[in-house]
C-alpha positions as CSV (number, residue, x, y, z in Angstrom):
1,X,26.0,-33.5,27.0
2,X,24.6,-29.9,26.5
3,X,21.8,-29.4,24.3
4,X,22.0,-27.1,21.4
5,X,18.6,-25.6,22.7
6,X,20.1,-24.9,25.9
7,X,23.2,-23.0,24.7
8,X,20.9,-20.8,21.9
9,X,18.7,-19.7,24.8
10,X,21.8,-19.0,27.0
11,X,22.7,-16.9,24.4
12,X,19.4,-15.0,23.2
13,X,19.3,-14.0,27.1
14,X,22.5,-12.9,27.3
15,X,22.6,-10.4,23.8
16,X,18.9,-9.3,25.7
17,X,20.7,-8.4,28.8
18,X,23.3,-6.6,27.4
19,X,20.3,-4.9,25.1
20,X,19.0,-3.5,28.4
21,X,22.2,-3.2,30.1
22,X,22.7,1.4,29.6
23,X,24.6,4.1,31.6
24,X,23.7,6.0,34.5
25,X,23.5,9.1,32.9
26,X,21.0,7.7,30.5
27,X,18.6,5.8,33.0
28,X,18.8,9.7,34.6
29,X,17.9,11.2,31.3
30,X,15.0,8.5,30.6
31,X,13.7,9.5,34.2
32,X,13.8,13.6,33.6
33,X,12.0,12.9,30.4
34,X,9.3,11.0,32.0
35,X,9.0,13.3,34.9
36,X,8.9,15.8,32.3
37,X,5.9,14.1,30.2
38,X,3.8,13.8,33.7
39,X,4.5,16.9,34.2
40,X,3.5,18.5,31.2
41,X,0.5,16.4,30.9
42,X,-0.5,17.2,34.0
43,X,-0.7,21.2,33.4
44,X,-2.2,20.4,30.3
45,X,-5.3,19.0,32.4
46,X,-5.1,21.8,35.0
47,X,-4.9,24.1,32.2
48,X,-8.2,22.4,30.8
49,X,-10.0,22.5,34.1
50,X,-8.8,26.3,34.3
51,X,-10.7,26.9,31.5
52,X,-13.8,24.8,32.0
53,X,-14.3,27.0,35.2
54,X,-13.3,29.9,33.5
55,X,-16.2,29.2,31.0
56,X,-18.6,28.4,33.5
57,X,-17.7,31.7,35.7
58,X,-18.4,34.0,32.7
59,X,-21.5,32.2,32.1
60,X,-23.0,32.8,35.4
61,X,-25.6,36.2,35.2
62,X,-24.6,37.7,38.7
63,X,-27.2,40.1,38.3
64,X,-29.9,37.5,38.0
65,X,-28.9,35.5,41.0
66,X,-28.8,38.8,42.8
67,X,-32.1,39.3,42.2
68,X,-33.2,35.9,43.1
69,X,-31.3,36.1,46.0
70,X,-33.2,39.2,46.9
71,X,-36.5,38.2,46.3
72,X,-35.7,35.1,48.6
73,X,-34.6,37.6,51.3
74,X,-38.0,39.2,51.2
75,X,-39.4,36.5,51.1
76,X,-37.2,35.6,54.6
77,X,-38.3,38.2,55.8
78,X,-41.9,38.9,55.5
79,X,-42.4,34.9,56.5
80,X,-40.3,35.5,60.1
81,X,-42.7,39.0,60.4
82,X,-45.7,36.7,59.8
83,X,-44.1,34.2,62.1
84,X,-43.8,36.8,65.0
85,X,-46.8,38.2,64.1
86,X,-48.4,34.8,65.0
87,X,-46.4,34.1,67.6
88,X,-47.1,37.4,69.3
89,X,-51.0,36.7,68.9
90,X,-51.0,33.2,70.8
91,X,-48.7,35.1,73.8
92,X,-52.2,37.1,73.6
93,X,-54.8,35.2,73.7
């Protein structure tokens, strides 16, 4: 003897298949709107990082680091004259 349980939970599974149970066609549309979505949310976070580096590029004082740069060249410089110099005198003496 079946139990009334039995034959309600038979059922409830049944109507939940047939819930889930679609087309082709619209399995393929579900899939181009989620490839879609990624999509799109992906160039909206390239398109942030575009513009975080964007910002930080325009912030940059090129001049400045020029300068610094060559002051440190000089710098280079007069320490490998100073270095020669040096090594020069030891060779010497």
């Amino acid at each position: 003897m079946k139990r009334p349980g039995i034959i309600a939970r038979q059922t409830a599974a049944r109507l939940k298949g047939e819930q889930y149970a679609v087309d082709d066609s619209v399995r393929a549309a579900r899939g181009a709107a989620l490839s879609l979505f990624d999509l799109r949310h992906r160039k909206a976070a390239a398109d942030q990082r575009v513009e975080v580096a964007r910002d930080r590029l325009e912030s940059v004082d090129v001049f400045a680091l020029r300068a610094e740069l060559e002051a440190a060249l000089a710098e280079q410089a007069s320490i490998d004259q100073q270095l020669a110099a040096l090594a020069t005198d030891q060779m010497a003496g």
